[in-house]
N, C-alpha and C positions, 0 to 999 in steps of 0.2 A: 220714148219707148212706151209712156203709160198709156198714150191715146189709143194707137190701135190694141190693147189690153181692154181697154172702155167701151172701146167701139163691138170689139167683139161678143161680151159680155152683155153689153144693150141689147143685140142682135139676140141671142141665146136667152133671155132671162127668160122667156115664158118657156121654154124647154128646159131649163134648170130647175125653175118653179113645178113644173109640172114634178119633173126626176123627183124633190122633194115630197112632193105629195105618194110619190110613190112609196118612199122611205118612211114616212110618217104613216100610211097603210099598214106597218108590218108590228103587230101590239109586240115590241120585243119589251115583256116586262119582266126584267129581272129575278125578283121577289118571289114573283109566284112560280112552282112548279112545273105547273099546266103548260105552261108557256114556254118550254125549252125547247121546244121546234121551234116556235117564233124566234128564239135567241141565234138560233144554227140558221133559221133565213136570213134576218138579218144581218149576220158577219156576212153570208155568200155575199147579201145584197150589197153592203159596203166593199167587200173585197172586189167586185164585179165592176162597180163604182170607180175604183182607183183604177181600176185597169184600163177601162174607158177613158180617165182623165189621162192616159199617157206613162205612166208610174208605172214600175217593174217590181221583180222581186216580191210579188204580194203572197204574203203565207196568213191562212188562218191557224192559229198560234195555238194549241192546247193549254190549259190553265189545270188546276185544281177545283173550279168551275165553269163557265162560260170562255168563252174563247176572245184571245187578241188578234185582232186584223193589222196585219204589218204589211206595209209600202216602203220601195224609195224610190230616188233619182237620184244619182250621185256623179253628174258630169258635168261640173261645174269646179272644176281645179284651181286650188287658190282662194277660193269664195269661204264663206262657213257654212258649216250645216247647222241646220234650224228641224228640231224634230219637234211636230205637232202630233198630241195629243188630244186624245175628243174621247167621246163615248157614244156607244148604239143603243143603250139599256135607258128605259124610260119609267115613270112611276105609275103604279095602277091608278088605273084614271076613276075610280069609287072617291066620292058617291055620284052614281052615272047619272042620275034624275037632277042635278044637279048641270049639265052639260045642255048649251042651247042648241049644239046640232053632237054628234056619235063623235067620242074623242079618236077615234081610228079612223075614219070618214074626214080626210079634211078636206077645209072649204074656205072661200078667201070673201070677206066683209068686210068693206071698210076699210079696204087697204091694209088687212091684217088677215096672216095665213091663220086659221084655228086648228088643233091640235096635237095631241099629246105627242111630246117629244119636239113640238115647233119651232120653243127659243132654247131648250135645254134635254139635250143639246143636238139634236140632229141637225136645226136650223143652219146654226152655227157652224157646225162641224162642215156641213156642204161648201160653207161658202170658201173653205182653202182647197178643196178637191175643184170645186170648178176656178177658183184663183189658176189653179195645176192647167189645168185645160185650157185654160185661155193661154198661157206666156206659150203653150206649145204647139197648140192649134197656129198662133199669131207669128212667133218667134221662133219655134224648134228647139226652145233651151230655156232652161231656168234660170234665173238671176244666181241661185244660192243652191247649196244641195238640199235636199226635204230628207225629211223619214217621217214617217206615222205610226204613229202607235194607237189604235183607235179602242177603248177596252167595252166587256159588257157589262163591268158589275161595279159602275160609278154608283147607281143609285140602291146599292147594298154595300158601300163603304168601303168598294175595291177591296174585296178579300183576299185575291190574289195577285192584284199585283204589282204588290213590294218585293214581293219572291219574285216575280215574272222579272221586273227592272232588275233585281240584283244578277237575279240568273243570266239577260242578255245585255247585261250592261253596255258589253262590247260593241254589240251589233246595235245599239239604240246610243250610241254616243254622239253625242252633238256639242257645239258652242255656245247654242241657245235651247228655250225650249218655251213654246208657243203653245197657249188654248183660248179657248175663246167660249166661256160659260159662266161667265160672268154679265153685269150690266153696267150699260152707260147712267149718266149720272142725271138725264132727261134726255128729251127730243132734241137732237141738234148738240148735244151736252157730253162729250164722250169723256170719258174716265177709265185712266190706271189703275189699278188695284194692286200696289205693291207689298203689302202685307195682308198676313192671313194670321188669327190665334192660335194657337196649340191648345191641349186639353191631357190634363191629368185627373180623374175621377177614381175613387175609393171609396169605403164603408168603411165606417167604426162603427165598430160593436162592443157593450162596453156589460160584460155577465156580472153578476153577484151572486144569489144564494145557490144551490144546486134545483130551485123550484119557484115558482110565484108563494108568496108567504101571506098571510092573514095580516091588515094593517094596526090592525088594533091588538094580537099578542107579539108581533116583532118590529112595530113603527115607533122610529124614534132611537133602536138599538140595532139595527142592520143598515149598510148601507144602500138608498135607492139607487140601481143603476140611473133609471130617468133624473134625477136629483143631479148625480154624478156628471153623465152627458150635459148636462143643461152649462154645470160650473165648466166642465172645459170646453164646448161651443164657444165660449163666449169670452176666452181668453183667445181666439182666432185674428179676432180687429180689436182696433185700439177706438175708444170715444168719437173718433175722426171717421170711420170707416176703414184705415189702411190695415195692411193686415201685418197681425203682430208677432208673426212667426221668424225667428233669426235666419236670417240669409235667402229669405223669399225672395228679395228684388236684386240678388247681389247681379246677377246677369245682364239686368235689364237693360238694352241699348236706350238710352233716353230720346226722344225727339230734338230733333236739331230746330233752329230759327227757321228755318225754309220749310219744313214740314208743319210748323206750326203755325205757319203764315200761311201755307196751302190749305190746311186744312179747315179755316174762316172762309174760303166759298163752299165749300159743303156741310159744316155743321146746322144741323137744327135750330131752331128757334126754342130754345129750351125752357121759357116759358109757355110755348104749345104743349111741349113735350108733357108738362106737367098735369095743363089742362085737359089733354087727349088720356094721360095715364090716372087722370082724378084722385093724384095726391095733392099734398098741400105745400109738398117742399120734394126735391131733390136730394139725395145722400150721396155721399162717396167721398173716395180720395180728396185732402183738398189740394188746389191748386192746378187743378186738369178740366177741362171742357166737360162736357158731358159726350159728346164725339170724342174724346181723348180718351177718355174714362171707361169707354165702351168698344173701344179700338184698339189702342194703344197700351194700354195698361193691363197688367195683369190683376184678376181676381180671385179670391175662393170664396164661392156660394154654398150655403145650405141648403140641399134641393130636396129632402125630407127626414121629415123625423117619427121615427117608430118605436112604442113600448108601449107595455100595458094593455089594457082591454079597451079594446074600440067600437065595441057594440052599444045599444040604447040602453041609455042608463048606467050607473054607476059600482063599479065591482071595488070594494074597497081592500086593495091589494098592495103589499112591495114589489112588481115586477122582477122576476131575474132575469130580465134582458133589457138593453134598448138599442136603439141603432141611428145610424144616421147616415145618409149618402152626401158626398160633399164634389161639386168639379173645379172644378181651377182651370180659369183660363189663362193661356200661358203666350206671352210676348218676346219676341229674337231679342235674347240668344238662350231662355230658361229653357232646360232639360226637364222632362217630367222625371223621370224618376230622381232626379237630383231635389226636385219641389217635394215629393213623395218623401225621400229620406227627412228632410227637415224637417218638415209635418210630422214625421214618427217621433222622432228626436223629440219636437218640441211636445209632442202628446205624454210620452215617458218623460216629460219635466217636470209633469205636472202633478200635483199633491191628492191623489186619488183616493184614499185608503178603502179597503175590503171592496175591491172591484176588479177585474181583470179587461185589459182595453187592447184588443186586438185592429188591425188595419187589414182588411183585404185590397188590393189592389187591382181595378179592374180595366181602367182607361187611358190611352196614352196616344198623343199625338202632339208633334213638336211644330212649334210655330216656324212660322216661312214670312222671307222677307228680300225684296230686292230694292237697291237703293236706287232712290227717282234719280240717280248722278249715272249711274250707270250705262253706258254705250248704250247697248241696246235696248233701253229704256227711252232714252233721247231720239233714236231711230224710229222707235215707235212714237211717242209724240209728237214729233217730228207729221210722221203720215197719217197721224187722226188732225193735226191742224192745217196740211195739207189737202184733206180732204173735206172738214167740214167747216172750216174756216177758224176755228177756232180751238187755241190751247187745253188740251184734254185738264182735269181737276186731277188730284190725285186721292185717291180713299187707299183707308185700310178696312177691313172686314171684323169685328167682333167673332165670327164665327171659324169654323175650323173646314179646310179642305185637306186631311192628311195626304193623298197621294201629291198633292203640288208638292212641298216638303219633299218626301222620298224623292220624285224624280229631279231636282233641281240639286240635294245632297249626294246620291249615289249617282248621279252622272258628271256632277261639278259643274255646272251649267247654270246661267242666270235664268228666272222663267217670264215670261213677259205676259200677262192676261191681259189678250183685247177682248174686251166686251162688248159684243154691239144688241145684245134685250137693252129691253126698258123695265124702268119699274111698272108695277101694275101687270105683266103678260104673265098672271097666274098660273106661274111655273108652279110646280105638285098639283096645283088646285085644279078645281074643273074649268074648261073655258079657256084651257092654255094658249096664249098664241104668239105669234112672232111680225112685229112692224115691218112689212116689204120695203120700207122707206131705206131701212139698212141694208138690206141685201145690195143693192150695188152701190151703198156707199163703204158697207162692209168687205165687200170683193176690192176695191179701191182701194181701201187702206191698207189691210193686207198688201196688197201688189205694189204699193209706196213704198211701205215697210221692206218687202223683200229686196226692193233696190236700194233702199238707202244701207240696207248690211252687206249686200253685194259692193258698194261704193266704199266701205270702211275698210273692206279690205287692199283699196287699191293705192 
Protein backbone atom coordinates (compact mmCIF):
# COMPACT_ATOMS: atom_id res chain seq x y z
CA UNK A 1 0.00 0.00 0.00
CA UNK A 2 2.98 2.50 0.68
CA UNK A 3 4.29 2.57 -2.88
CA UNK A 4 1.62 4.17 -4.72
CA UNK A 5 1.30 6.66 -1.47
CA UNK A 6 5.27 7.41 -2.69
CA UNK A 7 4.63 7.44 -6.02
CA UNK A 8 2.15 9.92 -5.73
CA UNK A 9 3.72 12.18 -3.46
CA UNK A 10 6.96 12.20 -5.88
CA UNK A 11 4.63 13.23 -8.57
CA UNK A 12 3.04 16.20 -6.46
CA UNK A 13 6.21 17.49 -4.40
CA UNK A 14 6.92 20.43 -6.35
CA UNK A 15 3.04 21.49 -6.22
CA UNK A 16 3.22 20.75 -2.50
CA UNK A 17 6.52 22.76 -2.19
CA UNK A 18 5.11 25.44 -3.97
CA UNK A 19 1.30 25.19 -1.73
CA UNK A 20 4.14 25.65 1.15
CA UNK A 21 5.62 28.69 -0.12
CA UNK A 22 2.32 29.97 -0.26
CA UNK A 23 1.68 29.23 3.50
CA UNK A 24 4.87 30.49 4.45
CA UNK A 25 3.88 34.00 2.42
CA UNK A 26 1.14 34.81 4.98
CA UNK A 27 3.43 36.83 8.04
CA UNK A 28 0.77 35.13 10.59
CA UNK A 29 2.75 36.54 13.54
CA UNK A 30 0.98 36.03 16.61
CA UNK A 31 2.62 38.66 19.07
CA UNK A 32 2.09 41.48 17.15
CA UNK A 33 -1.07 43.21 16.93
CA UNK A 34 -0.84 44.58 13.52
CA UNK A 35 -1.04 41.32 12.28
CA UNK A 36 -4.51 40.01 13.08
CA UNK A 37 -5.64 39.93 9.56
CA UNK A 38 -2.69 38.01 8.73
CA UNK A 39 -3.80 35.50 11.68
CA UNK A 40 -7.73 35.46 10.13
CA UNK A 41 -5.80 34.71 6.45
CA UNK A 42 -4.04 32.32 7.55
CA UNK A 43 -6.59 29.94 9.57
CA UNK A 44 -8.88 30.62 5.98
CA UNK A 45 -5.56 29.61 4.33
CA UNK A 46 -5.02 26.27 6.51
CA UNK A 47 -8.84 25.59 6.77
CA UNK A 48 -8.84 25.85 2.69
CA UNK A 49 -5.85 23.55 2.97
CA UNK A 50 -7.63 20.59 4.64
CA UNK A 51 -10.41 20.75 2.42
CA UNK A 52 -8.43 20.43 -0.61
CA UNK A 53 -6.58 17.51 1.12
CA UNK A 54 -10.06 15.69 1.28
CA UNK A 55 -11.00 16.21 5.23
CA UNK A 56 -14.55 17.25 6.22
CA UNK A 57 -16.10 18.90 8.95
CA UNK A 58 -13.44 21.91 8.78
CA UNK A 59 -14.67 24.86 11.36
CA UNK A 60 -12.58 27.82 12.08
CA UNK A 61 -12.90 27.69 15.90
CA UNK A 62 -13.21 30.97 17.94
CA UNK A 63 -10.75 31.20 20.84
CA UNK A 64 -10.33 33.99 23.57
CA UNK A 65 -7.80 35.06 20.89
CA UNK A 66 -6.71 33.76 17.59
CA UNK A 67 -8.68 31.07 16.18
CA UNK A 68 -8.49 26.91 15.89
CA UNK A 69 -8.78 25.35 12.64
CA UNK A 70 -10.55 21.90 13.14
CA UNK A 71 -10.66 18.85 10.43
CA UNK A 72 -11.68 15.30 10.44
CA UNK A 73 -12.15 11.93 8.53
CA UNK A 74 -13.73 9.59 10.59
CA UNK A 75 -14.57 6.38 8.17
CA UNK A 76 -12.25 4.20 9.15
CA UNK A 77 -14.34 1.78 11.69
CA UNK A 78 -12.54 -0.30 14.04
CA UNK A 79 -9.05 1.63 13.42
CA UNK A 80 -7.95 4.52 16.17
CA UNK A 81 -8.12 7.87 15.89
CA UNK A 82 -5.03 9.79 15.84
CA UNK A 83 -5.58 13.68 16.31
CA UNK A 84 -2.80 15.94 14.90
CA UNK A 85 -1.90 19.07 16.27
CA UNK A 86 0.41 21.81 14.58
CA UNK A 87 0.25 25.39 14.59
CA UNK A 88 -0.24 28.48 11.88
CA UNK A 89 1.43 31.32 14.16
CA UNK A 90 4.96 32.10 13.49
CA UNK A 91 7.71 34.43 15.48
CA UNK A 92 8.47 38.00 14.27
CA UNK A 93 11.09 37.57 12.16
CA UNK A 94 13.31 41.01 13.83
CA UNK A 95 16.02 41.61 13.38
CA UNK A 96 15.15 41.80 9.50
CA UNK A 97 18.85 43.19 8.48
CA UNK A 98 19.84 40.12 9.91
CA UNK A 99 17.84 37.81 6.95
CA UNK A 100 19.93 36.88 3.72
CA UNK A 101 16.85 37.04 1.49
CA UNK A 102 12.77 38.74 3.21
CA UNK A 103 11.69 36.00 5.81
CA UNK A 104 7.99 36.26 4.18
CA UNK A 105 9.42 35.89 0.51
CA UNK A 106 10.54 32.18 0.59
CA UNK A 107 13.15 30.80 -1.67
CA UNK A 108 14.83 27.31 -1.80
CA UNK A 109 19.06 27.25 -1.66
CA UNK A 110 20.79 24.52 -1.27
CA UNK A 111 18.08 22.16 -0.96
CA UNK A 112 16.70 24.13 1.81
CA UNK A 113 13.20 25.95 1.80
CA UNK A 114 14.20 29.54 3.74
CA UNK A 115 11.53 31.06 5.76
CA UNK A 116 9.79 32.09 8.72
CA UNK A 117 7.46 29.47 9.76
CA UNK A 118 9.60 26.75 7.46
CA UNK A 119 10.53 24.08 9.93
CA UNK A 120 8.36 25.58 12.90
CA UNK A 121 5.94 24.87 12.26
CA UNK A 122 4.21 25.30 9.01
CA UNK A 123 6.70 23.04 7.24
CA UNK A 124 5.88 20.35 9.39
CA UNK A 125 2.44 20.74 9.76
CA UNK A 126 1.88 20.44 5.73
CA UNK A 127 3.59 17.35 5.59
CA UNK A 128 0.33 15.26 7.31
CA UNK A 129 -2.29 17.49 5.24
CA UNK A 130 -0.60 16.28 2.05
CA UNK A 131 0.18 12.67 3.92
CA UNK A 132 -4.18 13.23 3.82
CA UNK A 133 -4.11 13.92 0.21
CA UNK A 134 -2.09 11.27 -0.88
CA UNK A 135 -3.86 7.76 1.02
CA UNK A 136 -7.10 9.70 -0.73
CA UNK A 137 -6.20 10.91 -3.99
CA UNK A 138 -4.42 7.07 -4.29
CA UNK A 139 -6.69 4.83 -1.95
CA UNK A 140 -10.13 6.67 -1.34
CA UNK A 141 -9.60 5.95 2.42
CA UNK A 142 -7.41 6.46 5.40
CA UNK A 143 -5.72 3.78 7.17
CA UNK A 144 -6.88 5.29 10.71
CA UNK A 145 -9.45 8.15 11.48
CA UNK A 146 -7.47 11.92 11.67
CA UNK A 147 -8.70 14.94 13.62
CA UNK A 148 -6.69 18.21 13.70
CA UNK A 149 -6.52 20.73 15.67
CA UNK A 150 -4.24 23.33 14.06
CA UNK A 151 -3.97 26.48 16.73
CA UNK A 152 -2.68 30.25 16.36
CA UNK A 153 -1.02 31.22 19.41
CA UNK A 154 1.86 28.37 19.90
CA UNK A 155 4.30 31.07 19.68
CA UNK A 156 2.62 33.13 22.48
CA UNK A 157 2.19 30.04 24.87
CA UNK A 158 -1.08 28.84 23.73
CA UNK A 159 -3.19 31.06 25.80
CA UNK A 160 -6.10 29.55 24.85
CA UNK A 161 -6.06 26.60 24.34
CA UNK A 162 -6.30 24.62 27.63
CA UNK A 163 -9.77 26.10 27.78
CA UNK A 164 -10.38 25.34 24.05
CA UNK A 165 -9.19 21.25 24.68
CA UNK A 166 -11.14 21.30 28.00
CA UNK A 167 -14.16 22.77 26.34
CA UNK A 168 -14.07 20.29 23.07
CA UNK A 169 -12.72 17.59 24.67
CA UNK A 170 -15.36 15.52 23.12
CA UNK A 171 -15.24 16.38 19.82
CA UNK A 172 -11.10 16.27 19.77
CA UNK A 173 -10.91 12.67 21.40
CA UNK A 174 -8.54 10.43 20.13
CA UNK A 175 -6.29 7.26 21.03
CA UNK A 176 -3.29 9.04 19.99
CA UNK A 177 -2.02 12.38 19.54
CA UNK A 178 0.49 13.43 17.02
CA UNK A 179 2.85 16.64 16.22
CA UNK A 180 5.59 17.11 14.67
CA UNK A 181 7.78 20.43 15.98
CA UNK A 182 10.20 19.10 17.21
CA UNK A 183 13.78 17.90 15.79
CA UNK A 184 15.53 14.95 14.55
CA UNK A 185 18.82 14.17 16.23
CA UNK A 186 21.02 14.94 12.80
CA UNK A 187 20.87 14.28 8.96
CA UNK A 188 19.73 10.84 8.43
CA UNK A 189 19.39 10.51 12.50
CA UNK A 190 15.57 10.71 13.48
CA UNK A 191 14.68 11.00 17.08
CA UNK A 192 11.66 10.56 19.66
CA UNK A 193 11.25 12.97 21.98
CA UNK A 194 9.39 11.39 24.74
CA UNK A 195 9.77 13.68 27.59
CA UNK A 196 9.29 17.24 28.07
CA UNK A 197 10.00 19.39 31.71
CA UNK A 198 7.49 21.29 33.59
CA UNK A 199 8.02 24.57 35.24
CA UNK A 200 7.00 26.06 38.51
CA UNK A 201 8.42 29.79 38.92
CA UNK A 202 7.85 32.32 41.97
CA UNK A 203 9.29 35.41 43.68
CA UNK A 204 10.37 35.73 47.25
CA UNK A 205 10.28 38.79 48.66
CA UNK A 206 11.67 39.04 51.81
CA UNK A 207 10.60 43.16 53.69
CA UNK A 208 12.13 44.42 56.86
CA UNK A 209 11.95 48.01 58.26
CA UNK A 210 8.88 50.06 56.94
CA UNK A 211 11.94 52.25 54.79
CA UNK A 212 15.54 52.01 53.50
CA UNK A 213 17.44 52.98 56.83
CA UNK A 214 20.88 54.74 57.21
CA UNK A 215 23.74 52.05 57.57
CA UNK A 216 25.74 53.59 60.00
CA UNK A 217 22.75 54.74 62.77
CA UNK A 218 20.82 51.20 62.39
CA UNK A 219 23.49 48.57 60.89
CA UNK A 220 24.37 46.02 62.99
CA UNK A 221 20.71 46.26 65.08
CA UNK A 222 18.01 45.79 62.33
CA UNK A 223 17.82 43.02 60.35
CA UNK A 224 19.10 43.18 56.38
CA UNK A 225 16.54 41.77 54.14
CA UNK A 226 19.53 41.10 51.50
CA UNK A 227 21.59 39.45 54.45
CA UNK A 228 18.39 37.52 55.25
CA UNK A 229 17.66 36.27 51.35
CA UNK A 230 21.12 35.54 50.95
CA UNK A 231 21.03 32.88 54.51
CA UNK A 232 17.78 31.19 52.98
CA UNK A 233 18.99 31.00 49.15
CA UNK A 234 21.29 28.94 50.15
CA UNK A 235 19.70 26.56 52.41
CA UNK A 236 17.75 25.54 48.73
CA UNK A 237 20.96 22.81 47.64
CA UNK A 238 22.83 20.87 49.69
CA UNK A 239 27.08 21.06 49.12
CA UNK A 240 26.42 18.36 46.23
CA UNK A 241 24.24 20.70 44.22
CA UNK A 242 20.85 18.51 44.99
CA UNK A 243 18.24 20.38 46.26
CA UNK A 244 17.54 20.37 49.82
CA UNK A 245 14.11 21.08 50.19
CA UNK A 246 11.64 17.90 51.87
CA UNK A 247 9.86 16.11 49.49
CA UNK A 248 11.21 17.87 46.22
CA UNK A 249 12.03 14.52 44.47
CA UNK A 250 9.32 12.55 46.26
CA UNK A 251 7.35 12.11 42.56
CA UNK A 252 10.19 11.69 40.59
CA UNK A 253 9.89 8.65 38.09
CA UNK A 254 13.52 7.58 38.11
CA UNK A 255 15.25 6.48 34.72
CA UNK A 256 14.94 2.94 34.08
CA UNK A 257 18.30 0.83 32.48
CA UNK A 258 17.02 1.19 28.82
CA UNK A 259 16.54 4.78 28.99
CA UNK A 260 19.84 5.29 30.35
CA UNK A 261 21.53 3.07 27.93
CA UNK A 262 19.54 5.06 25.13
CA UNK A 263 20.49 7.89 26.17
CA UNK A 264 24.71 7.30 25.75
CA UNK A 265 24.10 7.84 21.80
CA UNK A 266 22.99 11.21 22.41
CA UNK A 267 24.61 12.79 25.20
CA UNK A 268 27.36 15.39 24.71
CA UNK A 269 30.76 15.11 25.13
CA UNK A 270 30.91 16.90 28.37
CA UNK A 271 34.25 17.76 28.46
CA UNK A 272 33.31 20.15 25.16
CA UNK A 273 30.52 21.19 27.01
CA UNK A 274 32.92 22.71 29.51
CA UNK A 275 35.27 23.95 27.06
CA UNK A 276 32.40 25.62 24.84
CA UNK A 277 30.76 27.08 28.37
CA UNK A 278 34.64 28.27 29.50
CA UNK A 279 34.28 26.88 32.94
CA UNK A 280 36.71 24.89 34.58
CA UNK A 281 34.45 22.09 36.17
CA UNK A 282 30.77 21.10 35.76
CA UNK A 283 28.19 21.20 38.96
CA UNK A 284 25.25 19.44 39.76
CA UNK A 285 23.38 16.48 41.11
CA UNK A 286 25.82 13.85 41.61
CA UNK A 287 25.49 10.66 39.90
CA UNK A 288 23.43 11.79 36.53
CA UNK A 289 25.02 12.66 33.01
CA UNK A 290 25.03 15.92 32.42
CA UNK A 291 22.13 15.03 29.48
CA UNK A 292 20.53 13.36 32.55
CA UNK A 293 20.99 16.39 34.73
CA UNK A 294 19.49 18.65 32.05
CA UNK A 295 16.58 16.33 30.97
CA UNK A 296 15.80 14.24 33.25
CA UNK A 297 16.16 15.64 36.54
CA UNK A 298 14.55 18.13 38.25
CA UNK A 299 15.93 21.72 39.32
CA UNK A 300 15.53 25.01 41.14
CA UNK A 301 17.48 27.88 39.69
CA UNK A 302 18.06 31.33 40.93
CA UNK A 303 17.37 33.44 37.92
CA UNK A 304 17.77 36.86 39.89
CA UNK A 305 18.37 38.72 42.71
CA UNK A 306 17.19 42.16 43.72
CA UNK A 307 17.73 44.86 46.79
CA UNK A 308 19.41 47.78 47.48
CA UNK A 309 20.58 50.65 45.36
CA UNK A 310 21.80 49.62 41.88
CA UNK A 311 23.04 52.86 40.48
CA UNK A 312 27.05 54.06 40.34
CA UNK A 313 28.49 54.03 43.29
CA UNK A 314 27.77 53.26 46.71
CA UNK A 315 24.62 54.25 48.92
CA UNK A 316 25.29 53.10 52.33
CA UNK A 317 22.06 51.73 53.20
CA UNK A 318 19.86 48.63 55.17
CA UNK A 319 17.47 47.89 52.26
CA UNK A 320 13.77 47.23 53.24
CA UNK A 321 13.41 44.96 50.49
CA UNK A 322 14.79 42.22 48.47
CA UNK A 323 13.65 39.76 46.24
CA UNK A 324 14.61 37.02 44.24
CA UNK A 325 12.87 35.06 41.26
CA UNK A 326 13.46 31.31 41.33
CA UNK A 327 12.00 28.39 38.41
CA UNK A 328 12.02 24.84 38.87
CA UNK A 329 12.14 22.69 36.34
CA UNK A 330 9.99 19.90 36.98
CA UNK A 331 10.17 16.01 35.82
CA UNK A 332 6.88 13.02 35.46
CA UNK A 333 5.14 12.82 37.61
CA UNK A 334 6.08 16.45 40.13
CA UNK A 335 3.11 18.70 40.24
CA UNK A 336 4.00 22.40 40.49
CA UNK A 337 2.04 23.58 42.85
CA UNK A 338 2.75 20.63 45.09
CA UNK A 339 6.82 21.78 44.57
CA UNK A 340 5.51 25.35 45.22
CA UNK A 341 3.90 24.19 48.60
CA UNK A 342 7.12 22.67 49.85
CA UNK A 343 9.19 25.41 48.97
CA UNK A 344 6.73 27.57 51.16
CA UNK A 345 6.82 25.15 53.87
CA UNK A 346 10.44 24.64 53.80
CA UNK A 347 10.93 28.85 53.47
CA UNK A 348 8.68 29.23 56.88
CA UNK A 349 11.19 26.67 58.36
CA UNK A 350 13.58 28.71 58.23
CA UNK A 351 15.00 30.90 61.26
CA UNK A 352 14.43 34.48 59.71
CA UNK A 353 14.04 36.85 62.50
CA UNK A 354 12.61 40.63 61.98
CA UNK A 355 11.88 39.94 58.35
CA UNK A 356 8.64 39.18 56.67
CA UNK A 357 9.06 36.34 53.48
CA UNK A 358 6.26 36.33 51.28
CA UNK A 359 6.03 33.80 47.90
CA UNK A 360 4.05 35.09 44.94
CA UNK A 361 3.50 32.53 42.66
CA UNK A 362 3.63 33.04 39.07
CA UNK A 363 4.45 29.96 36.66
CA UNK A 364 3.20 26.59 36.23
CA UNK A 365 3.50 23.88 33.71
CA UNK A 366 3.51 20.14 34.38
CA UNK A 367 6.03 17.91 32.75
CA UNK A 368 4.94 15.41 30.01
CA UNK A 369 6.16 12.08 29.24
CA UNK A 370 5.34 8.96 27.34
CA UNK A 371 7.19 5.77 27.80
CA UNK A 372 9.54 4.61 24.66
CA UNK A 373 7.46 0.92 25.63
CA UNK A 374 4.49 2.14 24.68
CA UNK A 375 2.38 0.95 21.39
CA UNK A 376 2.49 3.65 19.78
CA UNK A 377 5.74 4.79 20.36
CA UNK A 378 6.96 1.44 18.82
CA UNK A 379 4.63 2.10 15.77
CA UNK A 380 6.44 5.13 15.37
CA UNK A 381 9.79 3.77 15.45
CA UNK A 382 8.93 1.29 13.84
CA UNK A 383 8.24 3.95 10.58
CA UNK A 384 11.22 6.29 11.06
CA UNK A 385 13.55 2.93 10.84
CA UNK A 386 11.40 2.01 8.03
CA UNK A 387 12.11 4.84 6.45
CA UNK A 388 15.56 5.93 7.05
CA UNK A 389 16.91 2.88 7.68
CA UNK A 390 17.92 3.37 10.89
CA UNK A 391 16.46 3.03 14.76
CA UNK A 392 15.15 6.57 15.74
CA UNK A 393 17.57 7.79 19.32
CA UNK A 394 15.31 8.57 22.00
CA UNK A 395 15.76 12.34 23.78
CA UNK A 396 14.09 13.93 26.48
CA UNK A 397 13.90 18.00 26.35
CA UNK A 398 15.29 20.25 29.29
CA UNK A 399 12.65 22.68 28.28
CA UNK A 400 8.89 23.05 28.62
CA UNK A 401 6.17 22.59 25.78
CA UNK A 402 3.00 23.07 28.29
CA UNK A 403 0.16 22.55 25.72
CA UNK A 404 1.76 18.83 24.90
CA UNK A 405 0.96 17.95 28.69
CA UNK A 406 -2.64 19.42 28.60
CA UNK A 407 -3.63 17.63 25.40
CA UNK A 408 -2.25 14.16 26.25
CA UNK A 409 -3.87 14.62 30.19
CA UNK A 410 -7.28 16.08 29.30
CA UNK A 411 -7.75 13.77 26.37
CA UNK A 412 -6.06 10.55 28.07
CA UNK A 413 -4.18 9.87 25.11
CA UNK A 414 -0.50 8.95 24.62
CA UNK A 415 1.40 11.86 22.42
CA UNK A 416 3.88 10.87 19.86
CA UNK A 417 6.43 13.82 18.61
CA UNK A 418 7.84 13.04 15.06
CA UNK A 419 10.31 15.43 14.39
CA UNK A 420 11.66 15.87 11.07
CA UNK A 421 14.01 19.82 11.57
CA UNK A 422 17.31 19.63 12.03
CA UNK A 423 19.34 21.15 14.32
CA UNK A 424 20.94 24.38 13.02
CA UNK A 425 17.39 25.62 10.68
CA UNK A 426 17.27 28.69 12.90
CA UNK A 427 14.00 28.37 14.13
CA UNK A 428 13.15 32.11 15.96
CA UNK A 429 16.26 33.30 14.38
CA UNK A 430 16.61 34.95 11.19
CA UNK A 431 17.56 32.63 8.14
CA UNK A 432 14.98 30.13 9.28
CA UNK A 433 14.57 27.21 7.19
CA UNK A 434 13.55 23.62 6.51
CA UNK A 435 15.82 20.59 4.82
CA UNK A 436 13.60 19.39 1.63
CA UNK A 437 15.47 16.09 2.17
CA UNK A 438 12.61 15.51 4.85
CA UNK A 439 9.75 16.34 3.21
CA UNK A 440 9.20 13.14 1.59
CA UNK A 441 11.05 11.20 3.76
CA UNK A 442 8.73 12.95 6.30
CA UNK A 443 5.41 12.39 4.30
CA UNK A 444 6.76 8.49 4.45
CA UNK A 445 7.09 8.05 7.78
CA UNK A 446 4.06 9.52 8.68
CA UNK A 447 2.09 7.27 6.14
CA UNK A 448 4.26 4.05 7.76
CA UNK A 449 3.22 5.16 11.00
CA UNK A 450 -0.58 5.51 10.17
CA UNK A 451 -0.56 1.84 8.92
CA UNK A 452 1.24 0.31 11.37
CA UNK A 453 -1.86 1.73 14.03
CA UNK A 454 -4.19 0.75 11.45
CA UNK A 455 -2.51 -2.91 11.74
CA UNK A 456 -2.60 -2.89 15.75
CA UNK A 457 -5.88 -2.85 15.61
CA UNK A 458 -6.47 -5.77 13.54
Amino acid sequence: MIEPIKAYLDEQKDQHIEELMQFLRIPSISAVAEHQPDMLRCAEWTAQSLKQAGLEHIEIMPTGGHPVVYADWLHAPGKPTVLIYGHYDVQPAEPLELWETPPFDPVIRDGKLFGRGSTDDKGQLLLYVKTVEAFLRTHGSLPVNLKFCIEGEEEIASKHLPAFVEKYKDKLQADAITLSDTQMHGPGKPALMYGLRGLAGFEITVDGANSDLHSGLFGGAVQNPIHALSKLLSTFHDDEGQVAVKGFYDRVIELSDKEREAFKLVEPDENKVRADLQVDSLYGEKGFSFYEQTTSRPTLEITSVAGGFQGEGIKPIIPNRATAKVACRLVAAQVPEEIMDAIETHIHAQSLPGVKVTLDRQLRGNPFITHIDEPVMVAAAEAYEDTYGVWPVYTRSGGSIPIVEVLGRVLDAPVVLLGFGLPGENLHAPNEHFHLMNWSKGTETISRFWLKLAAMSN
